[in-house]
C-alpha positions as CSV (number, residue, x, y, z in Angstrom):
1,X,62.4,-10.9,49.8
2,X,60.6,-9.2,52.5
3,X,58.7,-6.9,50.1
4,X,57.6,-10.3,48.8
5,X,56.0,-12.0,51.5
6,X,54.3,-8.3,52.5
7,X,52.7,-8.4,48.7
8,X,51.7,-12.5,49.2
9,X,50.3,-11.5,52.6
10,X,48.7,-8.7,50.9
11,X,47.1,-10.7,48.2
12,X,46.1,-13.1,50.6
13,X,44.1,-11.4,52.9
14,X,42.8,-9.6,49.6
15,X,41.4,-12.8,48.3
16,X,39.8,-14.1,52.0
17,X,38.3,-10.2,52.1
18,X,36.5,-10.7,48.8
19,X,35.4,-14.0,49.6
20,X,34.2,-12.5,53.2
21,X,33.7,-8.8,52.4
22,X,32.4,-8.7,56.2
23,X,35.9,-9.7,57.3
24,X,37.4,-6.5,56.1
25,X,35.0,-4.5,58.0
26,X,35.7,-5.7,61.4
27,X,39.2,-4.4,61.9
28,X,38.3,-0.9,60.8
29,X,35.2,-0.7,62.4
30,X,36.9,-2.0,66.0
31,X,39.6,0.4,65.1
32,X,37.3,3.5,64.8
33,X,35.3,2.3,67.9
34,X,38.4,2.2,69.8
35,X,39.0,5.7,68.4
36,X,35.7,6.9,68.8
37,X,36.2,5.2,72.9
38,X,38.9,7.4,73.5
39,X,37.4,10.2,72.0
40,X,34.6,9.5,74.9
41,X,36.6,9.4,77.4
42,X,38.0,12.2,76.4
43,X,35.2,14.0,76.4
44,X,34.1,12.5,79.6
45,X,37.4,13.8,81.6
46,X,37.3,17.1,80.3
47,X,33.4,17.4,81.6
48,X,34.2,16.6,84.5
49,X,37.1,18.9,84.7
50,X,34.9,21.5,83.8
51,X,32.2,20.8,86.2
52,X,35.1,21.4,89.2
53,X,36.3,24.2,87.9
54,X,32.6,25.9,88.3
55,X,31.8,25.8,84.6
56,X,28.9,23.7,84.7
57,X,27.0,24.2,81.6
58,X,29.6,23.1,79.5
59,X,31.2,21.0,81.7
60,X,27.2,18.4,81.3
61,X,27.4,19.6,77.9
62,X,31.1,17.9,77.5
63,X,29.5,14.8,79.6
64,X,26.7,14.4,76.9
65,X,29.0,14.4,74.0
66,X,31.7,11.6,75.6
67,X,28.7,9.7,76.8
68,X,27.1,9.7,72.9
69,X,30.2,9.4,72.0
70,X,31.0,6.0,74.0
71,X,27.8,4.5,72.7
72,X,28.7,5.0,69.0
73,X,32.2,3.3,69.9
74,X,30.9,0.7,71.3
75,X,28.5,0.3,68.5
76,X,30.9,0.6,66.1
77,X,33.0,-2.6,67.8
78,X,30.0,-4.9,68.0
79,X,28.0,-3.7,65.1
80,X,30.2,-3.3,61.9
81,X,26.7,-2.6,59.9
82,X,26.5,1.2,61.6
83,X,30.0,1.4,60.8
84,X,29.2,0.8,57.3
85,X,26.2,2.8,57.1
86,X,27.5,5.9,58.8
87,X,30.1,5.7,56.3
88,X,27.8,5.5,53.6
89,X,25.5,8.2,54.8
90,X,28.8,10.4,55.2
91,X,29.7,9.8,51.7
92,X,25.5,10.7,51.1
93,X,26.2,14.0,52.2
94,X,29.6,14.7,50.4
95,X,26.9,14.0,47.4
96,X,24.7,16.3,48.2
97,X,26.7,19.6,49.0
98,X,28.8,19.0,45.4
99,X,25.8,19.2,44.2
100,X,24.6,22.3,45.7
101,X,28.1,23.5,44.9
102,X,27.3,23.1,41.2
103,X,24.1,24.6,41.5
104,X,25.8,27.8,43.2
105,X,27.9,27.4,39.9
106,X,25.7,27.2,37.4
107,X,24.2,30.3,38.9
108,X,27.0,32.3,39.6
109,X,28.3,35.6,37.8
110,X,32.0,34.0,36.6
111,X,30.2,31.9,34.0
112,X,31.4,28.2,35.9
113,X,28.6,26.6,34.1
114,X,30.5,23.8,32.8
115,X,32.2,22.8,36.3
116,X,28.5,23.6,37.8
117,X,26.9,20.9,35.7
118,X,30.6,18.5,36.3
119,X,29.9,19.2,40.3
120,X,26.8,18.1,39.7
121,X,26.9,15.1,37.7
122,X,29.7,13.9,40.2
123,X,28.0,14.6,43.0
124,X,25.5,12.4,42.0
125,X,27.2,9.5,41.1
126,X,28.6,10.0,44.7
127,X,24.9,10.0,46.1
128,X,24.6,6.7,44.8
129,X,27.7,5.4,46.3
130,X,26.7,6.3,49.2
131,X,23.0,4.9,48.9
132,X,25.0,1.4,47.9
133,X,27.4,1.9,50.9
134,X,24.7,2.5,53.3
135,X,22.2,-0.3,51.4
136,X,25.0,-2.8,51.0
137,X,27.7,-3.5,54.0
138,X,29.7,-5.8,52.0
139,X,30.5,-3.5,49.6
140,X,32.7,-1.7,51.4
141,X,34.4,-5.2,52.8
142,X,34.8,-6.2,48.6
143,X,36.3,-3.0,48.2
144,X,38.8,-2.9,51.2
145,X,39.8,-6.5,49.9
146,X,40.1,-5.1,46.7
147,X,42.6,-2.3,47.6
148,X,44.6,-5.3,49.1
149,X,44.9,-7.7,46.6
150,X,45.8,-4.9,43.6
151,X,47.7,-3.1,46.4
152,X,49.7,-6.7,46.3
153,X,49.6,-7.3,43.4
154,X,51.3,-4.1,42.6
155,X,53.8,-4.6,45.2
156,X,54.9,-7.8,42.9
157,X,55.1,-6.1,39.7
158,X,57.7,-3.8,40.9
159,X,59.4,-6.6,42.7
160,X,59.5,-8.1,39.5
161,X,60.9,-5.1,37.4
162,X,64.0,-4.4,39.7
163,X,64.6,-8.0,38.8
C-alpha cells in the first residue's frame, strides 16, 4: 500500500510539473545552490586557513573561488533560469568534445570510422539539446515532471503484477 501512495504522489507531482514545468526547477536548482553555498564556504574557510598558515597566494586564490562560488549559489536559489542554462551549456559542451572525439576517430590509424561518424552524429543531436536546454527553461521542468509521472506510473504497473 505504501508503494501506492509513493507512485500516486509521484504521478501527481508529475502532472502539476508538466502543467508548471518551472515548478520542477526550483527544488533542484535551490538544492544545487545550497550545494554550490557550502561549497563556498568551503572554499572560503580553507582560504583563510591558508592565509594563517603563511601561504598567501593560494590562500586569496581559495578566497576568490568560495566567493564566485557563493554568488553562483545564490544565483542558482533565486534565479532558476542560470540553473537551467548552465545546465544546458554543460550538456553544449559534452556535444562538442564527442564530436571532436569522432573526428579524432575518423582520423585515426585503427580504422573507427564508423564509431567516428556515430560520435559525431550523437554529439550533435546532443548540441542541440543543449541549445533547447539553454534556449528553453521549461524544458527541463517538462522533463523532470516527466521522469515523475512515468517513474509513477511504473511504480503502479508492478504494483499491479504482484497482484
Amino acid at each position: 500500500m505504501q508503494k501506492m501512495a509513493t507512485a500516486l504522489i509521484l504521478i501527481i507531482l508529475g502532472l502539476i510539473v508538466i502543467a508548471f514545468p518551472l515548478l520542477g526547477l526550483l527544488p533542484i536548482a535551490a538544492l544545487s545552490g545550497f550545494l554550490v553555498l557550502m561549497l563556498a564556504v568551503g572554499l572560503i574557510l580553507i582560504g583563510i586557513s591558508k592565509m594563517g598558515e603563511n601561504d598567501v597566494p593560494l590562500g586569496i586564490f581559495m578566497l576568490i573561488l568560495g566567493i564566485l562560488a557563493l554568488i553562483l549559489g545564490i544565483e542558482f536559489i533565486f534565479n532558476p533560469t542560470l540553473f537551467t542554462w548552465i545546465v544546458g551549456f554543460i550538456v553544449w559542451i559534452i556535444g562538442i568534445f564527442l564530436i571532436i572525439e569522432g573526428i579524432g576517430r575518423i582520423f585515426s590509424k585503427t580504422g573507427g570510422r564508423f564509431c567516428g561518424v556515430k560520435d559525431i552524429f550523437i554529439g550533435i543531436i546532443i548540441l542541440f539539446v543543449g541549445i533547447f536546454l539553454a534556449t528553453y527553461t521549461w524544458l527541463l521542468g517538462l522533463l523532470i515532471g516527466l521522469w515523475l509521472l512515468t517513474t509513477g506510473l511504473r511504480m503502479v504497473y508492478l504494483e499491479r503484477l504482484k497482484d
